[in-house]
C-alpha positions as CSV (number, residue, x, y, z in Angstrom):
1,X,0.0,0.0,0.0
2,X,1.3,3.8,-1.1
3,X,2.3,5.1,2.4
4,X,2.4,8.7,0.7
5,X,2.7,11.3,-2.1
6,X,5.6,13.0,-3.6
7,X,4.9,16.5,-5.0
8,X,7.7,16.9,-7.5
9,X,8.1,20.4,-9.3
10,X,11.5,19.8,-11.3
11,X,12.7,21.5,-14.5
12,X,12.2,20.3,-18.1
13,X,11.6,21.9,-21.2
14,X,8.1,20.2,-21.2
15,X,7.2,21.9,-17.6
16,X,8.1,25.3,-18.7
17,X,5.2,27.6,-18.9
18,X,5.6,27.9,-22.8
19,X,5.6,24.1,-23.4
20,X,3.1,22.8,-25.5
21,X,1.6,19.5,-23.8
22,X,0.1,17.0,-25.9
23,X,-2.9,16.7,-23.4
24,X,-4.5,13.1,-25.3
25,X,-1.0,11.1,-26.3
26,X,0.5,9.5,-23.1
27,X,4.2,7.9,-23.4
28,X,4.0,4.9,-20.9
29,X,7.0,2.9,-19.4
30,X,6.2,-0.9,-19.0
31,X,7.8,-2.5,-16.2
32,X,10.5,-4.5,-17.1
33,X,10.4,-8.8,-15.6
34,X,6.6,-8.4,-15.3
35,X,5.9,-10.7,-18.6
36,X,4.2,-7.5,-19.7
37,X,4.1,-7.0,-23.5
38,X,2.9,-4.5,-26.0
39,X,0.5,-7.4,-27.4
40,X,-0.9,-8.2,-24.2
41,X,-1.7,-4.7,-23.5
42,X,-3.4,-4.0,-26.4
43,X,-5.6,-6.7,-25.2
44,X,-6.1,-5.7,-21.8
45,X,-9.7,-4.0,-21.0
46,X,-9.4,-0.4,-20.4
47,X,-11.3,1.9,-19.6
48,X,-11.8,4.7,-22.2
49,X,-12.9,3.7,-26.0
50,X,-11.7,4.7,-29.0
51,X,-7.8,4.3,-27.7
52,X,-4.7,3.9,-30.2
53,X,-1.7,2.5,-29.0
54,X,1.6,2.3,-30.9
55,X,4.9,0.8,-30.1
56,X,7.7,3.3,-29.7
57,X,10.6,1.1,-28.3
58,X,10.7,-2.8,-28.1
59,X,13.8,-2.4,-26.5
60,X,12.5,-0.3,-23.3
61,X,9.3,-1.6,-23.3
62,X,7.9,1.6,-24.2
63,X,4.7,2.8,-25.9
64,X,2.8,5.4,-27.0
65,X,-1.4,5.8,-26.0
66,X,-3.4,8.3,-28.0
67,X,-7.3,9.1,-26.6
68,X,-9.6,10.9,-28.0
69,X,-10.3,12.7,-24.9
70,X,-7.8,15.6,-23.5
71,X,-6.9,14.5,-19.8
72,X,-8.6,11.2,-19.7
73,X,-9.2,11.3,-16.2
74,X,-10.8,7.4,-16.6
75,X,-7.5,6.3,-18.5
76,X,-4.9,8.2,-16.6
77,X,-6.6,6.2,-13.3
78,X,-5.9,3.0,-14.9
79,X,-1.7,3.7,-15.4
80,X,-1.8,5.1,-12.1
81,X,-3.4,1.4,-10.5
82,X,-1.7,-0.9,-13.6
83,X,1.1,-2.5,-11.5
84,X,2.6,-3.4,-15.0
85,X,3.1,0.5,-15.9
86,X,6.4,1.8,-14.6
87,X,5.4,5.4,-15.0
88,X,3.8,7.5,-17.6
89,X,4.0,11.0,-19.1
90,X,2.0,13.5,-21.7
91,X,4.1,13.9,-24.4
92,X,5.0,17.0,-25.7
93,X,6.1,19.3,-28.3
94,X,9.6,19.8,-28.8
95,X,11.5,23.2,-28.7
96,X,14.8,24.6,-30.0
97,X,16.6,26.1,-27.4
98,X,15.0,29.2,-26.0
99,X,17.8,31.6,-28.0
100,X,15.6,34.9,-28.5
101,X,15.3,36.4,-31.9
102,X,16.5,39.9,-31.1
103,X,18.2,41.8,-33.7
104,X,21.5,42.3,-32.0
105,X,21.7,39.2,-29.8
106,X,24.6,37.8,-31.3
107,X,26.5,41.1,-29.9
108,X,25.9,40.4,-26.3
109,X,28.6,38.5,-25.2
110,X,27.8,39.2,-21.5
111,X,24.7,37.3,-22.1
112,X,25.9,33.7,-23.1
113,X,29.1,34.0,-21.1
114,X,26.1,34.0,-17.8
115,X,24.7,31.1,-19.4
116,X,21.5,32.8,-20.0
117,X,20.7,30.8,-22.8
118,X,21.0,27.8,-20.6
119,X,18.8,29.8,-17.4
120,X,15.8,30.4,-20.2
121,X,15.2,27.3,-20.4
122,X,14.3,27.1,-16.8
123,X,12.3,30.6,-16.6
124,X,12.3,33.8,-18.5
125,X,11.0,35.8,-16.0
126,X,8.4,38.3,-15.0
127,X,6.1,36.5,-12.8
128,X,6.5,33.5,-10.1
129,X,5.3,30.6,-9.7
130,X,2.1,32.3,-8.2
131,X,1.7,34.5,-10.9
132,X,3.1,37.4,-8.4
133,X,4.7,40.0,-11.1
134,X,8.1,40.7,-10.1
135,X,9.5,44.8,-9.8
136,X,13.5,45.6,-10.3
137,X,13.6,49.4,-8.6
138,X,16.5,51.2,-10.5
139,X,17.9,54.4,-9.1
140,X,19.4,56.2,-11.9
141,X,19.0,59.1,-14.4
142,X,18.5,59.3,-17.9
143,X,15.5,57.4,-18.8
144,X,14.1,57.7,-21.9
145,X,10.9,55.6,-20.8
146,X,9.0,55.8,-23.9
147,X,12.0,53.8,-26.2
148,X,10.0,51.2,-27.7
149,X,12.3,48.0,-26.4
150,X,10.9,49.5,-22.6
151,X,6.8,49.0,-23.4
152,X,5.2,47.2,-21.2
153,X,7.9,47.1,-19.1
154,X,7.9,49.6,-16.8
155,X,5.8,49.6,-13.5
156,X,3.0,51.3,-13.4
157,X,1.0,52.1,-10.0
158,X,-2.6,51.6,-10.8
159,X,-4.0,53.0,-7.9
160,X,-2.9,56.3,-8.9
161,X,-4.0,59.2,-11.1
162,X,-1.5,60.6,-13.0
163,X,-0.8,64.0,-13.0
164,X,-3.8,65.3,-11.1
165,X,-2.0,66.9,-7.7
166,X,-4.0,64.0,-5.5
167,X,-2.7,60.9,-3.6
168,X,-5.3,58.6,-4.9
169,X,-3.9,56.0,-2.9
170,X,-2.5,57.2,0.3
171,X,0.8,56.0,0.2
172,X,2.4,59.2,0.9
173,X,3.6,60.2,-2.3
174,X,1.2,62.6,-4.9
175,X,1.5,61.6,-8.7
176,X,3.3,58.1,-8.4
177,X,2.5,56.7,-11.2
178,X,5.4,55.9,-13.2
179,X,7.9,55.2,-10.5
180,X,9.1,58.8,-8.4
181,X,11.5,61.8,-8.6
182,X,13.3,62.1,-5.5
183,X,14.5,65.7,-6.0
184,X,11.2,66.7,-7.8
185,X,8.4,64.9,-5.9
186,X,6.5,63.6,-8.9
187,X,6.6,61.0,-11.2
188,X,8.8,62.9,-13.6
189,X,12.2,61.7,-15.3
190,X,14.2,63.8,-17.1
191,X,16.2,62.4,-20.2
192,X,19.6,63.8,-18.9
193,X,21.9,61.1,-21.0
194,X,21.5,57.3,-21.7
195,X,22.7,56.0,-18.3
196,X,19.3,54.8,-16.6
197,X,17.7,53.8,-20.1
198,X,20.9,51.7,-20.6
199,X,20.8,50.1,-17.1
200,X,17.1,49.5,-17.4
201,X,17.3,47.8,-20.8
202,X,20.4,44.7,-19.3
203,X,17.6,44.4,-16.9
204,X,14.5,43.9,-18.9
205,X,14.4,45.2,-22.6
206,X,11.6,43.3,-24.3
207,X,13.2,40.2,-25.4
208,X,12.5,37.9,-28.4
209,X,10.7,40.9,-30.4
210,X,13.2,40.3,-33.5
211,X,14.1,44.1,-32.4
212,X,17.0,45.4,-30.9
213,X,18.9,43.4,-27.6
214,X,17.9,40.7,-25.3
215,X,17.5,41.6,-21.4
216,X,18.2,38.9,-18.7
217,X,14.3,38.8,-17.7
218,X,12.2,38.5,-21.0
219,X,9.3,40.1,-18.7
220,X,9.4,42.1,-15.7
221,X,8.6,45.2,-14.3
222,X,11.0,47.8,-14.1
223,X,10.0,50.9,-11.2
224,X,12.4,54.3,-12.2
225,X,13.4,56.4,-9.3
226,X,15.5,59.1,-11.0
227,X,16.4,62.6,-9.1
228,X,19.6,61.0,-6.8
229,X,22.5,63.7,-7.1
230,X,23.1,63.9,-3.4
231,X,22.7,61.0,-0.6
232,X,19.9,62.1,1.0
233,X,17.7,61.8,-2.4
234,X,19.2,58.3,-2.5
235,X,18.0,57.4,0.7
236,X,15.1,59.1,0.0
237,X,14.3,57.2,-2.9
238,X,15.3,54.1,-1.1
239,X,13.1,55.1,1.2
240,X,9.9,55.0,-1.5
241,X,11.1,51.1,-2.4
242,X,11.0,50.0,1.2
243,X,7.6,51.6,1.4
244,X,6.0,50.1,-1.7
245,X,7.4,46.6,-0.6
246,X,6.2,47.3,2.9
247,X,2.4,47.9,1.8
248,X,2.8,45.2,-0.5
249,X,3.8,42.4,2.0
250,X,1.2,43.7,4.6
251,X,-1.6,43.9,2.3
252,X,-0.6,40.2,1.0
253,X,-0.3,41.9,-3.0
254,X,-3.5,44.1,-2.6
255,X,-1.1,47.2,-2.5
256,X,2.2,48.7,-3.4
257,X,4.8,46.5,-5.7
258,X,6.4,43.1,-5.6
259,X,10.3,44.5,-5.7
260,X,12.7,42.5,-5.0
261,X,16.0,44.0,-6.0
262,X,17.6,47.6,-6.4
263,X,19.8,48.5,-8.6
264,X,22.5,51.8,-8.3
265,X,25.3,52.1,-10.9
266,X,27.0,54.8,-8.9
267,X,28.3,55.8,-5.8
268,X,31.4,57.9,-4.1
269,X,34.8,57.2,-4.1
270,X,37.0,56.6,-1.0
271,X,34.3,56.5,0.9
272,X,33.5,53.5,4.0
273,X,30.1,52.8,4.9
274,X,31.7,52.6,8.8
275,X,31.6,56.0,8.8
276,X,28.7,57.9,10.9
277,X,28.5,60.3,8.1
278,X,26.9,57.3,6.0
279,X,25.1,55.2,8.5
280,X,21.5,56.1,7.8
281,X,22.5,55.3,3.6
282,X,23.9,51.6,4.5
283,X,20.9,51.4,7.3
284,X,18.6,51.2,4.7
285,X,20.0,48.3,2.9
286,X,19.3,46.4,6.1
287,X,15.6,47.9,6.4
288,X,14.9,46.8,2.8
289,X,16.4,43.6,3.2
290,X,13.8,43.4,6.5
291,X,11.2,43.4,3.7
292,X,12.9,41.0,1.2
293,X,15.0,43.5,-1.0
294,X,18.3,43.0,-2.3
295,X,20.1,46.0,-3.1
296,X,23.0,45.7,-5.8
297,X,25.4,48.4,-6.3
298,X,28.5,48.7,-8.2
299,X,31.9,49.7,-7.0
300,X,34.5,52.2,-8.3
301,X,35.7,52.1,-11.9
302,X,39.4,52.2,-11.0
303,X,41.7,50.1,-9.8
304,X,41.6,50.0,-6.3
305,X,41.4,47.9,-3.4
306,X,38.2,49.7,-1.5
307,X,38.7,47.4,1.5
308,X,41.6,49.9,2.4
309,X,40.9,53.1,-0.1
310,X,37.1,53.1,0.6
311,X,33.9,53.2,-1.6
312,X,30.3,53.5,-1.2
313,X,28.1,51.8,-1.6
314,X,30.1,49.1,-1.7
315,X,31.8,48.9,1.7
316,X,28.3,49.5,3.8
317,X,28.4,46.5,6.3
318,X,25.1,44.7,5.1
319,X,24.5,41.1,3.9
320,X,21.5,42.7,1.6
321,X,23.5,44.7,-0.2
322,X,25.6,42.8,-3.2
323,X,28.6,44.5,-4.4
324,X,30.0,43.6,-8.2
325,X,33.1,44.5,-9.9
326,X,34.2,44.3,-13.5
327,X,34.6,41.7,-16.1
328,X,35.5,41.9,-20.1
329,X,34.5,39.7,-23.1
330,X,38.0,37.7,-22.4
331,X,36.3,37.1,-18.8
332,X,38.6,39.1,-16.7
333,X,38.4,41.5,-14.4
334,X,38.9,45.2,-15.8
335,X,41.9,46.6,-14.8
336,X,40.1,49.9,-14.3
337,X,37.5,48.3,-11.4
338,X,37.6,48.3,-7.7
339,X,37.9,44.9,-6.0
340,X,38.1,43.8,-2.2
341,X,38.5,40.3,-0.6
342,X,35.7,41.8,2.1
343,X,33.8,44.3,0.6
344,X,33.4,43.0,-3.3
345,X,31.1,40.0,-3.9
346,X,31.5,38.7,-7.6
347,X,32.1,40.4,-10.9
348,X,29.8,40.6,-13.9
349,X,30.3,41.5,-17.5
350,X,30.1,44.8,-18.3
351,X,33.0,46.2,-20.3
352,X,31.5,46.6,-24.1
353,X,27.8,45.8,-22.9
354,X,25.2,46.8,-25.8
355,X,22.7,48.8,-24.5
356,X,19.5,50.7,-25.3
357,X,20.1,54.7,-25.9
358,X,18.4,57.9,-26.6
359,X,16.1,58.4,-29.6
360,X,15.3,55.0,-29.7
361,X,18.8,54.0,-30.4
362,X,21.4,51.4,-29.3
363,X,24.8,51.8,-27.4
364,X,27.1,49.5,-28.2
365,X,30.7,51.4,-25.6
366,X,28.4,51.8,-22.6
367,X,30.7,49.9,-19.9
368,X,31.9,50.1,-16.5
369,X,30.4,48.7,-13.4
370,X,27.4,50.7,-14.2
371,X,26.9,47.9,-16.7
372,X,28.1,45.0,-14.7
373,X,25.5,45.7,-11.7
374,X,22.1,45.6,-13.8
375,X,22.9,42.2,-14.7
376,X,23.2,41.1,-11.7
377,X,19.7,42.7,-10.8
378,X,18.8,40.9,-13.3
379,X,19.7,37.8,-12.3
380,X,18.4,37.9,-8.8
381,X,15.1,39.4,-10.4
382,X,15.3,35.7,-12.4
383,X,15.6,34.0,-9.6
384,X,12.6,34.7,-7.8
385,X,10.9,33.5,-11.4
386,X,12.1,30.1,-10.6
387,X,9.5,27.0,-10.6
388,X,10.1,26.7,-6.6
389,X,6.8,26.6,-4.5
390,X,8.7,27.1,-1.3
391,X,10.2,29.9,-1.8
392,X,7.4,31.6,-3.6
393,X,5.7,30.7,-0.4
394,X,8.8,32.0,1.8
395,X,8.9,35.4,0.1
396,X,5.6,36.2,1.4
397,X,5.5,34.2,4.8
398,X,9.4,35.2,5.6
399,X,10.6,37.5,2.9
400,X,13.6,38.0,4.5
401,X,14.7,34.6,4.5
402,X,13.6,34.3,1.2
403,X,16.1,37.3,0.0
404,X,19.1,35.7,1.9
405,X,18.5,32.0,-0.3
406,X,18.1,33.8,-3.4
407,X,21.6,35.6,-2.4
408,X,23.4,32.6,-1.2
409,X,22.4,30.8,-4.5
410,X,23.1,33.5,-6.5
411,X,27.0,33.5,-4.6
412,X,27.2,29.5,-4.6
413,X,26.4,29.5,-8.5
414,X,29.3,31.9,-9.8
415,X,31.8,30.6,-12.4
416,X,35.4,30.2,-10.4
417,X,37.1,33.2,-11.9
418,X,41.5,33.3,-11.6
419,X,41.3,37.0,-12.1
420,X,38.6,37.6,-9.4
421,X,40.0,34.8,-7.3
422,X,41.5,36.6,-3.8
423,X,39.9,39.9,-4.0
424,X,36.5,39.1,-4.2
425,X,34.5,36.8,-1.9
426,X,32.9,34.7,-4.1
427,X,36.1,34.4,-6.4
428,X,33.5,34.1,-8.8
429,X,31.6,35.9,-11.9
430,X,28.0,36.0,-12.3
431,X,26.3,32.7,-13.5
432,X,22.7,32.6,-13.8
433,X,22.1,28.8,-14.5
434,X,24.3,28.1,-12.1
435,X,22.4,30.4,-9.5
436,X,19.5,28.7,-10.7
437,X,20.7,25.1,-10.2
438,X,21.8,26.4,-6.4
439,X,18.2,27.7,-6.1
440,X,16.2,24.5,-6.8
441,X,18.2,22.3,-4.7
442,X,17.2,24.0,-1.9
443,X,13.4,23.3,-2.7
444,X,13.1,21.2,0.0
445,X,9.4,19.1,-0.3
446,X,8.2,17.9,3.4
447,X,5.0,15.9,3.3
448,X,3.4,13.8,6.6
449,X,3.4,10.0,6.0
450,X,2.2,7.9,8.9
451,X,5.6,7.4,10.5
452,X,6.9,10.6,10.4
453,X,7.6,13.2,7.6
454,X,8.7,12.4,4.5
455,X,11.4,15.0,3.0
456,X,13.3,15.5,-0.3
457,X,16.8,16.6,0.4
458,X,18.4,18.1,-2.6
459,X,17.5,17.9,-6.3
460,X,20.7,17.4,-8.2
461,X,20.2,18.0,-12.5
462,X,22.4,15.5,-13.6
463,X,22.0,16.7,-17.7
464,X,18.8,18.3,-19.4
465,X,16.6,15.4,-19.2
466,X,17.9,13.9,-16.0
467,X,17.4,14.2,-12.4
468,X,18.9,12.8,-9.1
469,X,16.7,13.4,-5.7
470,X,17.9,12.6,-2.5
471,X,15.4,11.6,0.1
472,X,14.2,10.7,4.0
473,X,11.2,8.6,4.6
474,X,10.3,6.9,8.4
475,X,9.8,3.6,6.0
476,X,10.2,1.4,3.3
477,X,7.0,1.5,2.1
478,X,5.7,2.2,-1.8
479,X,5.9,5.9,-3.0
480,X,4.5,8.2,-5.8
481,X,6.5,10.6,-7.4
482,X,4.5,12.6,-9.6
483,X,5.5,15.2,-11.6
484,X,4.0,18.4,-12.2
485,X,4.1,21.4,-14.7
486,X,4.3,25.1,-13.4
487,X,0.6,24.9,-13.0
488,X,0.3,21.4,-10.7
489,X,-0.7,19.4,-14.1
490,X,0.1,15.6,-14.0
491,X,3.0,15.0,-16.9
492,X,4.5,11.6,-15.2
493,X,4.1,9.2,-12.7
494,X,6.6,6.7,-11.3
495,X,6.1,4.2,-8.4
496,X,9.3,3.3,-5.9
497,X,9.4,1.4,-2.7
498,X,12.9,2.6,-1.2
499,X,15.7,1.2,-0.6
500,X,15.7,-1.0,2.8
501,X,19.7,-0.1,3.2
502,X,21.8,2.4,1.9
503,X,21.8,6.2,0.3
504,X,17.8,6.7,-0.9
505,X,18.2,7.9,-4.3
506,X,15.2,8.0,-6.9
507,X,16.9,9.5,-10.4
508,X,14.3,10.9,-12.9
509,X,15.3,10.2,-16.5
510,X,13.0,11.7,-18.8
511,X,14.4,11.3,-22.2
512,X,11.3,11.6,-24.2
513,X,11.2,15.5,-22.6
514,X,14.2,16.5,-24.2
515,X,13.8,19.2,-27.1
């Protein structure tokens, strides 16, 4: 008798949101030693009429069952009972690899040397697993918000007026609609130069548009705070994030915005967070992070060690606060960057990053660590896109916790970097599929059997349509693994009893998934 039920989200290219499920034809695994046979089967009584059954490997004892009926609840029951079905799946459309279509993708070297590519097929961003839409708050100037690679992408308050004097929705700021003005008090962002339009566009240009570049997140939601050319309108407009996030987590999502990253390309040189005179700036990193924010800011553009010459942000004593350095198409660290074994988490391409400009144009010399930080913002923004229940659940139960996983797995996943190596913590540059792998092996699965709880330990992805899961049960018992789509749909099912001795194991092979 199954003692429980095991709830498995993983990652294939059939679970991904976009994945086109073949809802009637159902690739079944015969058990192997059971005397089973294709012949026999067709001969067995089953439920549902009008079935066609075909023969897809004699080999592996595997076939294929087509119904006329999408989600043939009668005919699904009957694999899950048929002790001579090892497990079953939908099958599913095939996909090339999710490489976007942008114009001038094949200049974005930064991109594929994160392993985006290789990340997309996990998520492209935008929402999470709840559907929750996901806000990167830049502080910056120089948007052009109305380039046509940003539509659609930049927040938008809804629940107020724009432009008519009145806080509509009593959150303390009048005329918030499109993000705020820190200096100005309105919504308001002058086109100054291309340095926040460039920043915003690494994070989340519209992607696969056959148009102009490719962003990190293919969808999210970008909130401008422009009007920072003195601390306090930084704080200030740190200050407006920690609010919006604030209403949002204690409204659960009625109110304010789901942000759950910052992002400053600039700062001041020789500067330490330890001193009082900047205090109240690096106090708000810890405030945000209180809400679930990380904060990413990017460190000085020369070649200095800011553990002993100083820089802010970068050297403000918070563990919400993620400081990145330099790296060049030869992935190595700029010469012209500031690193620090204490202060400077990872580096992140940047040098030579095509970027979104003025007049609807494109920037192909914007550089710096001003470019190296958005894609971090993006990535963490990614991350929170993950197929992971538990921490979609976490961010809104404990937000903070949730912030400090997505960070660790963000720091685990860098690429080992000799030219970062020593004077950075992670010794590392930014890898989002590796971030990503970090992320889901932490979505630990606890469900009550009998006995005691029944727990998955670590989900290990062995290659693309392969999966090893470590596991606790109180017993030996028979188990159901089933698993899901994005959505909680059925597309396979696999008995196990486990192992009465020894490491408990189940690996998932799933080579009928594989695009």
């Amino acid at each position: 008798m199954k003692k429980s039920l095991i709830l498995i989200c993983l990652i294939s290219s059939c679970m991904h949101i976009n994945a086109q499920l073949i809802r009637n034809s159902y690739i079944v695994d015969l058990k192997k030693g059971t005397g089973q046979s294709f012949e026999s089967l067709q001969r067995q009584s089953i439920p549902s009429q009008g079935l066609e059954i075909r023969e897809l490997s004699s080999t592996l004892d595997i076939i294929q069952i087509t119904s006329p009926i999408e989600g043939d609840q009668a005919l699904e029951k009957w694999l899950n009972n048929n002790p001579n079905v090892e497990s079953w799946g939908y099958n599913c459309h095939v996909q090339k690899r999710k490489t976007p279509n942008d114009q001038y993708f094949d200049l974005q070297w930064g991109l594929k040397m994160i392993n985006a590519v290789d990340a997309w097929e996990v998520t492209t961003g935008g929402n999470d697993i709840n559907g929750r839409e996901i806000v990167v708050a830049v502080l910056d100037d120089g948007y052009d918000l109305d380039h046509p690679e940003l539509e659609g992408r930049i927040y938008t308050n809804e629940a107020e007026i724009p432009d008519d004097g009145i806080d509509n929705d009593n959150n303390g700021y009048v005329d918030d609609f499109r993000g705020w003005n820190s200096t100005d008090g309105n919504d308001n962002h002058p086109i100054t130069d291309n340095h926040g339009i460039a920043v915003c566009g690494i994070i989340g240009a519209k992607t696969n548009n056959e148009l102009g570049v490719a962003a990190i997140n293919w969808q999210v939601k970008i909130l401008p705070i422009s009007g920072i050319a003195t601390q306090a309108e930084v704080i200030a407009g740190y200050q407006y994030v920690l609010n919006m996030r604030k209403r949002y987590n204690e409204t659960d999502g009625a109110e304010g915005a789901y942000i759950v990253v910052t992002n400053y390309s600039a700062g001041i040189d020789n500067a330490f967070g330890t001193a009082p005179q900047y205090k109240s700036w690096c106090d708000m990193y810890e405030a945000m992070g209180d809400q679930g924010i990380l904060s990413v800011g990017a460190t000085a553009n020369k070649n200095v060690n800011v553990d002993t010459d100083g820089d802010m942000p970068t050297t403000c004593p918070s563990s919400f606060l993620v400081a990145v350095t330099n790296t060049d198409m030869n992935d190595t660290k700029v010469v012209g960057a500031g690193f620090g074994l204490e202060n400077i988490d990872l580096g992140a391409p940047g040098a030579g990053t095509l970027v979104l400009d003025l007049n609807d144009g494109f920037d192909q010399n914007f550089g710096g660590t001003s470019a190296s930080t958005p894609h971090v913002a993006g990535a963490i923004a990614l991350l929170y896109s993950a197929p992971c229940n538990n921490i979609a659940a976490l961010a809104t139960q404990n937000p903070r916790q949730a912030a400090e996983i997505i960070r660790d797995a963000l720091y685990n996943g860098t690429s080992p970097n000799s030219t970062l190596d020593g004077i950075t913590v992670t010794g590392g540059r930014l890898d989002i599929f590796g971030a990503l792998q970090e992320l889901v092996a932490t979505c630990e699965i606890v469900l009550p059997s009998p006995n005691g709880d029944l727990s998955i330990e670590r989900i290990n992805r062995e290659s693309l349509g392969s999966f090893l899961i470590d596991y606790i049960t109180p017993d030996n018992n028979q188990y159901s693994a089933i698993l899901t789509d994005r959505i909680g749909r059925t597309i396979r099912h696999i008995d196990f009893t486990p192992p009465s001795v020894g490491r408990k194991q189940l690996r998932l092979n799933i080579p009928d998934l594989i695009p």
